[in-house]
Residue frames as a rotation matrix with the C-alpha (Angstrom) as fourth column:
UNK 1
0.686 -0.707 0.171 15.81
-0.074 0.165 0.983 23.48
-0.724 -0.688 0.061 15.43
UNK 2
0.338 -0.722 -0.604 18.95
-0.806 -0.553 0.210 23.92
-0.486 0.416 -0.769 13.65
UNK 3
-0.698 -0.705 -0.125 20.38
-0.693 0.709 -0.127 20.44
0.178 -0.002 -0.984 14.00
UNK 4
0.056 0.946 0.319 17.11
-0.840 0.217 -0.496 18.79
-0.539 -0.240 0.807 13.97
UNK 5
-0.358 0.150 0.922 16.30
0.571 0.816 0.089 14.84
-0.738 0.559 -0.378 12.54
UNK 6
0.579 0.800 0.155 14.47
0.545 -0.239 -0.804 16.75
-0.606 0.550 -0.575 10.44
UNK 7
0.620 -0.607 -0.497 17.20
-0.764 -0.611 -0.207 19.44
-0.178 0.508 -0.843 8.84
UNK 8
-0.190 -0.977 0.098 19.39
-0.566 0.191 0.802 16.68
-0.802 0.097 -0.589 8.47
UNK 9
-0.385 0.217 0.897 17.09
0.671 0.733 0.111 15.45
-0.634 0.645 -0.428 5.94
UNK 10
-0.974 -0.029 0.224 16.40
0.174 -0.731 0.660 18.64
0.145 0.682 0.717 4.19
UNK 11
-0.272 0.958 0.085 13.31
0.592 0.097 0.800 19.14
0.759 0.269 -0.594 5.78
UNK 12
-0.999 -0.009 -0.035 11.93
0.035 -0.515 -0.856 22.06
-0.010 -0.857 0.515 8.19
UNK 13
-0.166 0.889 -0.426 8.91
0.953 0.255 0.161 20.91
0.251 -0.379 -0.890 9.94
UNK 14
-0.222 0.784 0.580 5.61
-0.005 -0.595 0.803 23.70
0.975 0.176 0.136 9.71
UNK 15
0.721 0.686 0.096 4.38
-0.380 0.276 0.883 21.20
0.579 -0.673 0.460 12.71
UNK 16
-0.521 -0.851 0.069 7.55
-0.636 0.333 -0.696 21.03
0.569 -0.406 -0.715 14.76
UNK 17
-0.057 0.388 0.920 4.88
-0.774 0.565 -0.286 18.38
-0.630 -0.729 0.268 16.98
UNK 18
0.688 0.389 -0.613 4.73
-0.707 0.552 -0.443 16.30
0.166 0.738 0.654 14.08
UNK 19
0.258 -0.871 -0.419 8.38
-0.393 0.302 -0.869 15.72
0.883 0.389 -0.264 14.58
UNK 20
-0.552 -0.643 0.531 8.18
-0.814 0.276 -0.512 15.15
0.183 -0.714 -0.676 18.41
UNK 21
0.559 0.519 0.647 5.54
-0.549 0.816 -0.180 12.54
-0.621 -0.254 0.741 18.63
UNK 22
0.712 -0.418 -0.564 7.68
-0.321 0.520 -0.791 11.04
0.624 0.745 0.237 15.66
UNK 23
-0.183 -0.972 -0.146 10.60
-0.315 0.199 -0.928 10.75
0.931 -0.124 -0.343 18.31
UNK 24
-0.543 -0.008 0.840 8.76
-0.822 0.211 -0.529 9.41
-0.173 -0.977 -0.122 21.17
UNK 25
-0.757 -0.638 -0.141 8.50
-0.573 0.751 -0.328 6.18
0.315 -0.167 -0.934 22.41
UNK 26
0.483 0.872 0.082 5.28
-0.187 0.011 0.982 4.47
0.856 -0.489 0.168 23.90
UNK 27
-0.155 -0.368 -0.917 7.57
0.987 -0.019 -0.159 3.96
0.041 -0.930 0.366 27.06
UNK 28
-0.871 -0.463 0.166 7.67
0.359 -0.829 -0.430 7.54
0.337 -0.315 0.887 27.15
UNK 29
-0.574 0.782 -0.244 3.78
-0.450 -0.550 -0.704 8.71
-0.685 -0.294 0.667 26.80
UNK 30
-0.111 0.967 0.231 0.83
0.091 0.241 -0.966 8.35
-0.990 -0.086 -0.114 25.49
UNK 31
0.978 0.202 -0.054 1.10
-0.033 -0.107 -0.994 10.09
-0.207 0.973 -0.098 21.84
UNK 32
0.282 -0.820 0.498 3.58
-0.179 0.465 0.867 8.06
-0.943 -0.334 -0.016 20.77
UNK 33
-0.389 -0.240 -0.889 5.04
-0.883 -0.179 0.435 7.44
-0.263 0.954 -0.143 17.12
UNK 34
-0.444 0.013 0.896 3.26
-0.184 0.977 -0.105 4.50
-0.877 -0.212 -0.431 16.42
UNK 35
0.689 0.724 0.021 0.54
0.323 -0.282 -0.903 5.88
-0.649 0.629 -0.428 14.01
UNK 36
0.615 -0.586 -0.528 3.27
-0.764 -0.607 -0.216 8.09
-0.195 0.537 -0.821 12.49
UNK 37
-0.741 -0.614 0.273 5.45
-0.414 0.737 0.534 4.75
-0.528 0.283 -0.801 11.67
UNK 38
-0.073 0.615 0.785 2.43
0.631 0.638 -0.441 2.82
-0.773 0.463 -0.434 10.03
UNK 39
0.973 0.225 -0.057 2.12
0.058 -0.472 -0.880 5.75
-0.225 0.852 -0.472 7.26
UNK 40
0.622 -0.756 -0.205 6.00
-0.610 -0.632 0.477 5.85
-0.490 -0.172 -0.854 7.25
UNK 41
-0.419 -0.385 0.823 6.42
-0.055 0.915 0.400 2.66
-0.906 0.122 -0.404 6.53
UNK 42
0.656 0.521 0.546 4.02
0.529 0.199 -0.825 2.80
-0.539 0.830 -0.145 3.36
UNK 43
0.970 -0.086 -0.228 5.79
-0.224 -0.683 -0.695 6.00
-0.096 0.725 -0.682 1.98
UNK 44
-0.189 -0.901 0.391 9.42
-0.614 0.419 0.668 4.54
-0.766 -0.114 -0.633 2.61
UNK 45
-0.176 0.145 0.974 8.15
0.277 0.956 -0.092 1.24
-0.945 0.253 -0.209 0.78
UNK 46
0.682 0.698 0.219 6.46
0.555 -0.299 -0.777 3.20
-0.476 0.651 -0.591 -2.31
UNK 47
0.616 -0.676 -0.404 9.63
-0.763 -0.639 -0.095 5.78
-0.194 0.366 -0.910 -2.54
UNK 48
-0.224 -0.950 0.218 12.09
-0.573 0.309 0.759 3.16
-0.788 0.045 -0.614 -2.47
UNK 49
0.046 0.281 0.959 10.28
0.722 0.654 -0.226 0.87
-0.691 0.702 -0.173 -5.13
UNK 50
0.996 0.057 -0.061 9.70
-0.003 -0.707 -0.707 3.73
-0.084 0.705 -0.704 -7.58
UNK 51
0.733 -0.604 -0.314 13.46
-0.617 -0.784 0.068 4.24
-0.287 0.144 -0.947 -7.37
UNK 52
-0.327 -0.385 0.863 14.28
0.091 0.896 0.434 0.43
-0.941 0.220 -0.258 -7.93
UNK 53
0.195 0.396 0.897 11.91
0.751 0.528 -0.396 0.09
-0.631 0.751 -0.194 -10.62
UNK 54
0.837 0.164 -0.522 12.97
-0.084 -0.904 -0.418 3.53
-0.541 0.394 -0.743 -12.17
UNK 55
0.290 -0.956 0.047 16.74
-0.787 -0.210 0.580 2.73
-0.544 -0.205 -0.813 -12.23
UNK 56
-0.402 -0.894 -0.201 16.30
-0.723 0.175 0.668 -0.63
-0.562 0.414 -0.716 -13.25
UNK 57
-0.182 0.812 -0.554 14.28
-0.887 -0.379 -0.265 -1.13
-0.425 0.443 0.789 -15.91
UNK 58
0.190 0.277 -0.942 15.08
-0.892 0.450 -0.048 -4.39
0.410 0.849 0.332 -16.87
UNK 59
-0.738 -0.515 0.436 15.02
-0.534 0.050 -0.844 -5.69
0.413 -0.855 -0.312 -13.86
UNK 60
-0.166 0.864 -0.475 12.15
0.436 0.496 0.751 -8.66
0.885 -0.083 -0.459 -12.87
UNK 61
0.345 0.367 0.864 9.51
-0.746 -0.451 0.490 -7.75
0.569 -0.814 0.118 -10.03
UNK 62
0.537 -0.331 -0.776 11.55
0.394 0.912 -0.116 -10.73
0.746 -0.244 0.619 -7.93
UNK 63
-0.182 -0.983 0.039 14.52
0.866 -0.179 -0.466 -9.10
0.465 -0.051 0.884 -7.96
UNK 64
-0.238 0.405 0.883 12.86
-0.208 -0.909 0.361 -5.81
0.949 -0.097 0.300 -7.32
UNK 65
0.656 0.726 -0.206 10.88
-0.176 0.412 0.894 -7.20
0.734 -0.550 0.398 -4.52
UNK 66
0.467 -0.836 -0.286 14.36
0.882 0.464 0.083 -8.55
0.063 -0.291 0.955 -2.80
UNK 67
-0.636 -0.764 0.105 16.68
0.602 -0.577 -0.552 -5.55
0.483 -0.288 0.827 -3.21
UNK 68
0.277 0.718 0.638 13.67
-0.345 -0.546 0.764 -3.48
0.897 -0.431 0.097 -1.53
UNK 69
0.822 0.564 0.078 13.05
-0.122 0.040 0.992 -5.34
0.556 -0.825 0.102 1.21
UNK 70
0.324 -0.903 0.283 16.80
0.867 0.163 -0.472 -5.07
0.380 0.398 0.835 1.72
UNK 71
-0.648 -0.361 0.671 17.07
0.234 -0.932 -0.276 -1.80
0.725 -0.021 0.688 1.86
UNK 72
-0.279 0.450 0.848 14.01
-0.356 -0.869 0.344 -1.60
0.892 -0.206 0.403 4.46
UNK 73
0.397 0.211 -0.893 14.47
0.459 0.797 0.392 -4.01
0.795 -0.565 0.219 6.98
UNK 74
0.970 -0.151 -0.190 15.26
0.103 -0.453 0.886 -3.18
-0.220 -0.879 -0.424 10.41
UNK 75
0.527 -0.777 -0.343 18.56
0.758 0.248 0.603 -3.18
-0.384 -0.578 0.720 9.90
UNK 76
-0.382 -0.393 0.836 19.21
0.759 -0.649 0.042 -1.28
0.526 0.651 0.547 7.14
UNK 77
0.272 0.451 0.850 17.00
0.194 -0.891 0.411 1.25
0.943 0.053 -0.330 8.65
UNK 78
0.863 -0.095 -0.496 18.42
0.453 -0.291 0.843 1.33
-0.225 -0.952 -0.208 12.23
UNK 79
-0.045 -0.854 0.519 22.08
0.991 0.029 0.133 2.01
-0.128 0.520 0.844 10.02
UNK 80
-0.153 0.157 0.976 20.62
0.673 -0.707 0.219 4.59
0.724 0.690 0.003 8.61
UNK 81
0.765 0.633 -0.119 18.81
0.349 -0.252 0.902 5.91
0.541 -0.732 -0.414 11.88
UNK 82
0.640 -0.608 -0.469 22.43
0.639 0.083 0.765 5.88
-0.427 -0.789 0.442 13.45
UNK 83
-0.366 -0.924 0.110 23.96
0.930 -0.358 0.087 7.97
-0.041 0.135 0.990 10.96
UNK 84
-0.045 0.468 0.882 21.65
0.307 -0.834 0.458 10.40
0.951 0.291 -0.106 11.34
UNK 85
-0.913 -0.403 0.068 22.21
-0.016 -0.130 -0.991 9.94
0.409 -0.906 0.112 15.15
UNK 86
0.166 0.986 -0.027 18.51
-0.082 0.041 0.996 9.16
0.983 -0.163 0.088 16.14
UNK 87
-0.023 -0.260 -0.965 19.40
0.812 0.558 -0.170 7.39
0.583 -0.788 0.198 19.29
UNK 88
-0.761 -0.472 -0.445 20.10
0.646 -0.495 -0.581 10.67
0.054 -0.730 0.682 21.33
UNK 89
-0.918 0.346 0.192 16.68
-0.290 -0.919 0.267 12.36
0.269 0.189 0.944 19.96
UNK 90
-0.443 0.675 -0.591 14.26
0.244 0.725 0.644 9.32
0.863 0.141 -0.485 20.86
UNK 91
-0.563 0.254 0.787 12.31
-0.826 -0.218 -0.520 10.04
0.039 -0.942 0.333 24.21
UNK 92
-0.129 0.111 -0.985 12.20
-0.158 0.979 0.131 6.80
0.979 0.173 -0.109 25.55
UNK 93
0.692 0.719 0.066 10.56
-0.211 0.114 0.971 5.40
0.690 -0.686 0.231 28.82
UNK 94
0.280 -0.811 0.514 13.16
-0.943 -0.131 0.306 5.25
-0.181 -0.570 -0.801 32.12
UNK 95
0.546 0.098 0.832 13.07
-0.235 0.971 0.040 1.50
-0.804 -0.217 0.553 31.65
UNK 96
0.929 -0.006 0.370 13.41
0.367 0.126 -0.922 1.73
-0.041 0.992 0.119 27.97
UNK 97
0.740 -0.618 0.267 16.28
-0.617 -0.781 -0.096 4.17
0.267 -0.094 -0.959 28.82
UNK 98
0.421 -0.499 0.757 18.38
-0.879 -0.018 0.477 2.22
-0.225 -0.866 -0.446 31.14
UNK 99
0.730 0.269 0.628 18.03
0.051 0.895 -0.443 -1.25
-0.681 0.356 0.640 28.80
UNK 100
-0.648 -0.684 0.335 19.80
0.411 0.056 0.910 0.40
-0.641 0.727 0.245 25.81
UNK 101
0.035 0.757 0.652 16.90
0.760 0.403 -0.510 1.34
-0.649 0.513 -0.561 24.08
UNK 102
0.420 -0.492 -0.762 18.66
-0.328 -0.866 0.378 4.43
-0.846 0.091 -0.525 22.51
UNK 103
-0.381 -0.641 -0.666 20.71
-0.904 0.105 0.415 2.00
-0.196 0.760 -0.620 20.53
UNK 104
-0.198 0.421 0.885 18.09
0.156 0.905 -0.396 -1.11
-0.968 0.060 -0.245 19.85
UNK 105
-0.990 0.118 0.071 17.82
0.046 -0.205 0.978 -1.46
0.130 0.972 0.198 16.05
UNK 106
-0.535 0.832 -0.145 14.21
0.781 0.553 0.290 -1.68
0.321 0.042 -0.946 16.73
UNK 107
0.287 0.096 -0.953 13.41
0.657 -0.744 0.123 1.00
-0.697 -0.662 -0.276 18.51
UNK 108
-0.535 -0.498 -0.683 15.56
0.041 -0.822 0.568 3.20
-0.844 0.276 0.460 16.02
UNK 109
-0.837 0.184 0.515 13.94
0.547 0.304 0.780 1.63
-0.012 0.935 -0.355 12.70
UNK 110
0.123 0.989 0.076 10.46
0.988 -0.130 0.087 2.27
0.096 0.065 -0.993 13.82
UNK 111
0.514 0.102 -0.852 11.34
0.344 -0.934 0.096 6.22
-0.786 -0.342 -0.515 14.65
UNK 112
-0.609 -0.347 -0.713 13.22
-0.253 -0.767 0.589 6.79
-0.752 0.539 0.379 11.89
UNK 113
-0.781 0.357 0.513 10.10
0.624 0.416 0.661 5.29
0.022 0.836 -0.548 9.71
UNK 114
-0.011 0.827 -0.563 8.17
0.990 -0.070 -0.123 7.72
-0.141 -0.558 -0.818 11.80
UNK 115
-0.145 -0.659 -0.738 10.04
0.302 -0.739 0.602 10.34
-0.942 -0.136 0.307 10.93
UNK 116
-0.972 -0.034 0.234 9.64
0.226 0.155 0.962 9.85
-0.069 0.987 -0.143 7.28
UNK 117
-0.004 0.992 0.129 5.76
1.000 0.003 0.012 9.03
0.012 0.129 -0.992 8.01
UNK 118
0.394 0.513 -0.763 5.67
0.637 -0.750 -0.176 12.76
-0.663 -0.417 -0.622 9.95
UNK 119
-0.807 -0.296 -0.511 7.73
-0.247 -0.616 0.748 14.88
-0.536 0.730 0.424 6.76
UNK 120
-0.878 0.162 0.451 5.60
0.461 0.031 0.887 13.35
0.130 0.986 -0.102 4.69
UNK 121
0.340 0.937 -0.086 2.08
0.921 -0.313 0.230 14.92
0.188 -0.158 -0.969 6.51
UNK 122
0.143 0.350 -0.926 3.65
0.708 -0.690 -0.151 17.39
-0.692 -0.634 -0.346 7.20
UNK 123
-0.456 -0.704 -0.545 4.93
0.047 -0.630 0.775 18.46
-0.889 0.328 0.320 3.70
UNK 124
0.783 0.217 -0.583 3.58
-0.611 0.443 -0.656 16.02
0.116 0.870 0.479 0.97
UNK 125
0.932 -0.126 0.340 4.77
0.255 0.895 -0.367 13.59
-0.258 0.428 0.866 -0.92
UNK 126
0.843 -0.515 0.152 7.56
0.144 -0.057 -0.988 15.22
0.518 0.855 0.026 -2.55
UNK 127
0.217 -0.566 0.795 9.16
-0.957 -0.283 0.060 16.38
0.192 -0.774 -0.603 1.14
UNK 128
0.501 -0.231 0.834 9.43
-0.484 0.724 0.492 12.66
-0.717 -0.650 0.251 1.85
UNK 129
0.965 0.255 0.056 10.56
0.033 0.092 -0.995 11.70
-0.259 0.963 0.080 -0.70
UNK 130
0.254 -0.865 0.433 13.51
-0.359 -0.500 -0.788 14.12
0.898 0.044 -0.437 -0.65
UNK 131
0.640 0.366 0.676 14.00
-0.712 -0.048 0.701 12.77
0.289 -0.930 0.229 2.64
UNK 132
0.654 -0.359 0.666 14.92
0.081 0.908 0.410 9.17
-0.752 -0.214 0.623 2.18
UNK 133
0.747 -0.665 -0.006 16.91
0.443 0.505 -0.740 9.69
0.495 0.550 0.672 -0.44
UNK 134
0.444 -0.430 0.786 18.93
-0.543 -0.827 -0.145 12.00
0.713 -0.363 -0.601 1.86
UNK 135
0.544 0.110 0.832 18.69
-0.758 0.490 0.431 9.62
-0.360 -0.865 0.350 4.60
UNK 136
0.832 -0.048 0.552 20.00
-0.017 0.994 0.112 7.14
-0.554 -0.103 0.826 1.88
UNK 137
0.382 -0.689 -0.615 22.37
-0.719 -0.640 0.270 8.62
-0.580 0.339 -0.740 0.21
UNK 138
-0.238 -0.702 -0.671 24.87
-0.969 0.122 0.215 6.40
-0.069 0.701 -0.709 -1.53
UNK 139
-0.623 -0.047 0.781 23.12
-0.153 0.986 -0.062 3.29
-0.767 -0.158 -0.621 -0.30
UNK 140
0.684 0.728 0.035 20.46
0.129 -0.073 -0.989 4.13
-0.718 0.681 -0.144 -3.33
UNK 141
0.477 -0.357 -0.803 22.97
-0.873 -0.301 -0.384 6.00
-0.105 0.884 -0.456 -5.71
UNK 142
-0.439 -0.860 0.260 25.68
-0.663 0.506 0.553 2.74
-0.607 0.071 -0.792 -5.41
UNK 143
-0.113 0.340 0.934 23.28
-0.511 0.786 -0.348 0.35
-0.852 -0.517 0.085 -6.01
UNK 144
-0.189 0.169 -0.967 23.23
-0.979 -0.112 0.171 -2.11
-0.080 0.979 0.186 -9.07
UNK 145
0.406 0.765 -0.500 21.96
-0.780 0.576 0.247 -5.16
0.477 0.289 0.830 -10.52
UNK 146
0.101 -0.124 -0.987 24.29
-0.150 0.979 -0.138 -6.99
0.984 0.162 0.080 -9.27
UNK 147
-0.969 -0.228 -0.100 24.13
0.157 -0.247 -0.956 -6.10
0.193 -0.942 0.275 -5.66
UNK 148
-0.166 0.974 0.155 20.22
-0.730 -0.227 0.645 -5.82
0.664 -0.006 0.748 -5.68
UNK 149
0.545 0.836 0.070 18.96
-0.597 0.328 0.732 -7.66
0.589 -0.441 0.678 -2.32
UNK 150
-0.132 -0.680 -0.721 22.53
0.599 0.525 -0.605 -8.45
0.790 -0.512 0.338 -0.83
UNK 151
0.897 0.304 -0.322 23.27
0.442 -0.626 0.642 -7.50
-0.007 -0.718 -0.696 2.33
UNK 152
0.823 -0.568 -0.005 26.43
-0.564 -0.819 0.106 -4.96
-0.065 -0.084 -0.994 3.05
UNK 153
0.230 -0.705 0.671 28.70
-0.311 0.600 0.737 -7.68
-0.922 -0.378 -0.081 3.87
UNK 154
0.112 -0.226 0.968 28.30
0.759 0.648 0.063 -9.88
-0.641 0.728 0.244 0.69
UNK 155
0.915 0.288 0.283 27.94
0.404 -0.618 -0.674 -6.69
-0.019 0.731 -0.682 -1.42
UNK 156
0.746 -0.666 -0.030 31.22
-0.493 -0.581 0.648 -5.43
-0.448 -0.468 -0.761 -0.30
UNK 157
-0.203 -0.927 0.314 33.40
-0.302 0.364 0.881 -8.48
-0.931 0.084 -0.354 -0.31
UNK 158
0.481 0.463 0.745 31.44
0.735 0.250 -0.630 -9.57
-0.478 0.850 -0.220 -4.19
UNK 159
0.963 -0.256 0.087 33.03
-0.184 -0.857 -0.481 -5.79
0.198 0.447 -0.873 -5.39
UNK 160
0.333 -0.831 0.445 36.40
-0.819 -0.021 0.573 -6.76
-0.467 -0.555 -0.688 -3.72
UNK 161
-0.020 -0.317 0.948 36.67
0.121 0.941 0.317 -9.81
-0.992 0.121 0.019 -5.49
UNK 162
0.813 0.575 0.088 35.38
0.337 -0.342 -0.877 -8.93
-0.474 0.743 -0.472 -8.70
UNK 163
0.869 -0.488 0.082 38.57
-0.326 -0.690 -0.646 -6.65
0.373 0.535 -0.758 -8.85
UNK 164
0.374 -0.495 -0.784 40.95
0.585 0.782 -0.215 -9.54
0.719 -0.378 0.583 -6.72
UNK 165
-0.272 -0.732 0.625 41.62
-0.288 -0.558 -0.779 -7.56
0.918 -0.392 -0.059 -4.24
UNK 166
-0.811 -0.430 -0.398 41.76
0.114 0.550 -0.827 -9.07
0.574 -0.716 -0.397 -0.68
UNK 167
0.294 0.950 -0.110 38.36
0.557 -0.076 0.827 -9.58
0.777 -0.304 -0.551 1.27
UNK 168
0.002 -0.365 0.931 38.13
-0.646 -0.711 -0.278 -6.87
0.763 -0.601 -0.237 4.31
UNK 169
-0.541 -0.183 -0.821 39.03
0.723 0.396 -0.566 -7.78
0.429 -0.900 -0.082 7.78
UNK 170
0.267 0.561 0.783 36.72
-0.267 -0.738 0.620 -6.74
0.926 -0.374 -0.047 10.80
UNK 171
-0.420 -0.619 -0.663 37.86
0.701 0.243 -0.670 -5.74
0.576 -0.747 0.332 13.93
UNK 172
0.792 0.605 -0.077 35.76
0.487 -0.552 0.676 -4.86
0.367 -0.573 -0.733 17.04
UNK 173
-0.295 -0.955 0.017 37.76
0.720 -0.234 -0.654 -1.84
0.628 -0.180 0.757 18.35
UNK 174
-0.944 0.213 0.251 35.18
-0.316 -0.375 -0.871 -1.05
-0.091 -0.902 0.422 21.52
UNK 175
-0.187 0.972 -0.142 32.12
0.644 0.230 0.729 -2.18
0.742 0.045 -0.669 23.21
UNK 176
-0.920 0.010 0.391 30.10
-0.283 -0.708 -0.647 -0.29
0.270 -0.706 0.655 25.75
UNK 177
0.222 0.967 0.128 27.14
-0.863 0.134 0.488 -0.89
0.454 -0.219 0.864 28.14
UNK 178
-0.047 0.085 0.995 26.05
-0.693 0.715 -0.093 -3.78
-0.720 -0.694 0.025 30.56
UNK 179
-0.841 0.010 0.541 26.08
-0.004 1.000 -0.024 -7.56
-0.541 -0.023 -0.841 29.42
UNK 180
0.030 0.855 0.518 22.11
0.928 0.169 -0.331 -7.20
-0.371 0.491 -0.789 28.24
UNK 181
0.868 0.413 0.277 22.40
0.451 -0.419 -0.788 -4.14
-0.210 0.808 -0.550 26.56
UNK 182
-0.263 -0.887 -0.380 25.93
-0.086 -0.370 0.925 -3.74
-0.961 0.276 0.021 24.74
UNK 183
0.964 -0.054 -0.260 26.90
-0.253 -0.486 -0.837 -1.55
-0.081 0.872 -0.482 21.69
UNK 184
0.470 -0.655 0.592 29.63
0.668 0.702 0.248 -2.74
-0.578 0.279 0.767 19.66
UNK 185
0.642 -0.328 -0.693 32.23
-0.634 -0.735 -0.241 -0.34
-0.430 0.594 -0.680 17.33
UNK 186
0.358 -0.591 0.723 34.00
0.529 0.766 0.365 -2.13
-0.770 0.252 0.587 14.52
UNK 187
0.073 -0.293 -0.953 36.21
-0.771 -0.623 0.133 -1.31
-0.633 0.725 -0.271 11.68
UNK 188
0.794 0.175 0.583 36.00
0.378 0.608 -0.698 -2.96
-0.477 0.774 0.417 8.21
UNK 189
0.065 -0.917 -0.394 39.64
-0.249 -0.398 0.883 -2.66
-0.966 0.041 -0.255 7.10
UNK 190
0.953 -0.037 0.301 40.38
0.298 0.299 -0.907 -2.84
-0.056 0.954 0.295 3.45
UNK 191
0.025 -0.945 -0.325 44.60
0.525 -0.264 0.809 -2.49
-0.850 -0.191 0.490 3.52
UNK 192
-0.598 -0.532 0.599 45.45
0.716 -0.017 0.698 -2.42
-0.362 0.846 0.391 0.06
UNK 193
0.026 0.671 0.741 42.62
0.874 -0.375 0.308 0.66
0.485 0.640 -0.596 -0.39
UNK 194
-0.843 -0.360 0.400 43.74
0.131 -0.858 -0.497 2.73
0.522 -0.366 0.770 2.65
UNK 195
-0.231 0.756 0.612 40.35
-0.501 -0.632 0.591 2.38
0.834 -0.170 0.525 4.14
UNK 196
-0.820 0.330 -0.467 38.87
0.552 0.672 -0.494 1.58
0.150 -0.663 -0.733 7.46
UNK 197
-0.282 0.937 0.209 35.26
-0.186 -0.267 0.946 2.27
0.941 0.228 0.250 7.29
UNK 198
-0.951 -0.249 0.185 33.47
-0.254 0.282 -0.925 2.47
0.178 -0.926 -0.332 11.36
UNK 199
-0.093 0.995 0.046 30.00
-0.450 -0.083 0.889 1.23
0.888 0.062 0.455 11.75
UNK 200
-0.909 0.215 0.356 28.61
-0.233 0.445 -0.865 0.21
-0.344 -0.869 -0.354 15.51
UNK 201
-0.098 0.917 -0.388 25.55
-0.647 0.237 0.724 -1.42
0.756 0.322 0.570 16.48
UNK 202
0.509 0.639 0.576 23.73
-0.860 0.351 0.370 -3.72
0.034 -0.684 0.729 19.40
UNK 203
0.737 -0.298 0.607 25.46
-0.040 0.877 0.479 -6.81
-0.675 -0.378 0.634 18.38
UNK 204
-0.482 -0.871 0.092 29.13
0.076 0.063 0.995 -7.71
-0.873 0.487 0.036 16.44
UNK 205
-0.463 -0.045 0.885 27.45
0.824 0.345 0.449 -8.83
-0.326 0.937 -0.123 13.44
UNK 206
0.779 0.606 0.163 24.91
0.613 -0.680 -0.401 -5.67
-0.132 0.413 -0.901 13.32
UNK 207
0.606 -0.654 -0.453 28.03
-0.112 -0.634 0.766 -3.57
-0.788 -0.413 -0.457 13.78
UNK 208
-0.471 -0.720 0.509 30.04
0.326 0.394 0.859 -5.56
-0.819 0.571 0.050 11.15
UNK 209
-0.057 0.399 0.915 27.20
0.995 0.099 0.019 -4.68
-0.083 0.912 -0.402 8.45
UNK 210
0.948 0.307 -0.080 26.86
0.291 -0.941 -0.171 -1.07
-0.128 0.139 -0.982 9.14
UNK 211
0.220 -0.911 -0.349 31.13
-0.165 -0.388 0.907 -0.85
-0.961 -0.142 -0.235 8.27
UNK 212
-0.619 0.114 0.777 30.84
0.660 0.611 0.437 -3.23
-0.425 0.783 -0.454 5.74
UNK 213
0.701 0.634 0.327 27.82
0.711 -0.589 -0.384 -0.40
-0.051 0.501 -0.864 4.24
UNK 214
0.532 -0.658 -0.533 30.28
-0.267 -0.727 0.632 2.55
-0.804 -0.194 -0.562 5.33
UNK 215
-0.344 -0.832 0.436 33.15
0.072 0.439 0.895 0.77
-0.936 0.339 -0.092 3.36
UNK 216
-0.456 -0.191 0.869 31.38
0.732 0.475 0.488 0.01
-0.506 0.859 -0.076 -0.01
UNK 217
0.840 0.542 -0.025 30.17
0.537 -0.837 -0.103 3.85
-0.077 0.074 -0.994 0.09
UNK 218
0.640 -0.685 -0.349 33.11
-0.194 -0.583 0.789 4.41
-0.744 -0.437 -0.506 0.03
UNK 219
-0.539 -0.633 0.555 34.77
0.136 0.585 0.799 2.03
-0.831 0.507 -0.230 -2.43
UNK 220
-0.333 0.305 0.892 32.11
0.926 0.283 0.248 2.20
-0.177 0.909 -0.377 -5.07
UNK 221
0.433 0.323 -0.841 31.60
0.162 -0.946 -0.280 5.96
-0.887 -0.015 -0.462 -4.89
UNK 222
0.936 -0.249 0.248 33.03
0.132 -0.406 -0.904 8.03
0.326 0.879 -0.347 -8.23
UNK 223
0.533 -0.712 0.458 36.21
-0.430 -0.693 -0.578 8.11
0.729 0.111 -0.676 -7.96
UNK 224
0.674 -0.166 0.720 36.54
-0.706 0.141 0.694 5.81
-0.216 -0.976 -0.022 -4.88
UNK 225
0.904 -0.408 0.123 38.41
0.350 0.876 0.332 2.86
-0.243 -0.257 0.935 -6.58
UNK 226
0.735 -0.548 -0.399 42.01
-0.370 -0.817 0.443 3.03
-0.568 -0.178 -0.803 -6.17
């Protein structure tokens, strides 16, 4: 598929089945992505350490240990999952459907770890690899020592201070869905930089961290401060 989870990580799948059991649900069926998340989760964990401990060499296994699990916690990884638009590719049980489960950080994390799991059987090591950093883009390149094992928020407004410029303001600017399963859209304004960064998500505060990520991809990029 052109526009595949998969092409959007630089990867074209041999075993295009690899990639749908990766997107399905156990609400949906039987061969579900479970198996394919439990190896996903190892090679995710293994790539992203190698690229802590590579970068920063003088860096204690603590610290190391911390800005990982950071980067691979449900949230971070539903963020990620959302800019890659998972949510519309999951095949998820009617129940699961009707709940929200499209846009449950849960739900997304575990498929897009599945996803990772199924590039990596279905390429190697080095396809997955390429993958997550694709998948992570600037949230890997930005990082540094000091920002190792914050979360988006504090990382953001820490860079913003640093250089005295005014902490951002968030503002929810749409929700959608029933009472038990609203999505949230905020913006993470930064006046004095020209930026309003959009990040949604299940609840205000998930929503507030995935703008707040948007935002300091933005600000700490080459070239981004103004």
């Amino acid at each position: 598929m052109a526009d595949s989870p998969g092409s959007r990580l630089g990867h074209v799948f041999r075993a295009p089945d690899l990639l749908a059991q990766a997107l399905t649900h156990r609400s949906h069926g039987a061969r579900h992505n479970e198996r394919l998340e439990f190896v996903g989760d190892a090679v995710l964990n293994f790539v992203v350490a190698l690229a802590l401990y590579e970068k920063f060499p003088a860096t204690d296994e603590g610290d190391l240990s911390r800005a990982r699990a950071n980067l691979v916690n449900k949230d971070a990884l539903a963020r990620l999952a959302r800019r890659l638009d998972l949510g519309r590719e999951v095949r998820l049980g009617e129940g699961e459907l009707k709940s929200g489960g499209a846009d449950r950080p849960s739900i997304l994390a575990d498929a897009l770890e599945a996803v990772f799991g199924a590039v990596f059987l279905d390429g190697g090591f080095e396809a997955a690899k390429r993958a997550i950093h694709t998948a992570y883009g600037d949230d890997l390149a930005s990082a540094g020592p000091t920002t190792l094992g914050k979360d988006p928020k504090t990382r953001l407004q820490e860079w913003l201070q640093a250089r005295r410029i005014p902490v951002p303001e968030y503002v929810v600017v749409g929700t959608t869905g029933e009472a038990h399963a609203q999505a949230f859209a905020v913006e993470c304004r930064i006046p004095s930089m020209d930026i309003a960064a959009s990040g949604s998500g299940t609840s205000r505060r998930g929503a507030e961290q995935d703008a707040a990520a948007r935002a300091y991809a933005l600000v700490a990029a080459p070239g981004g401060e103004r």
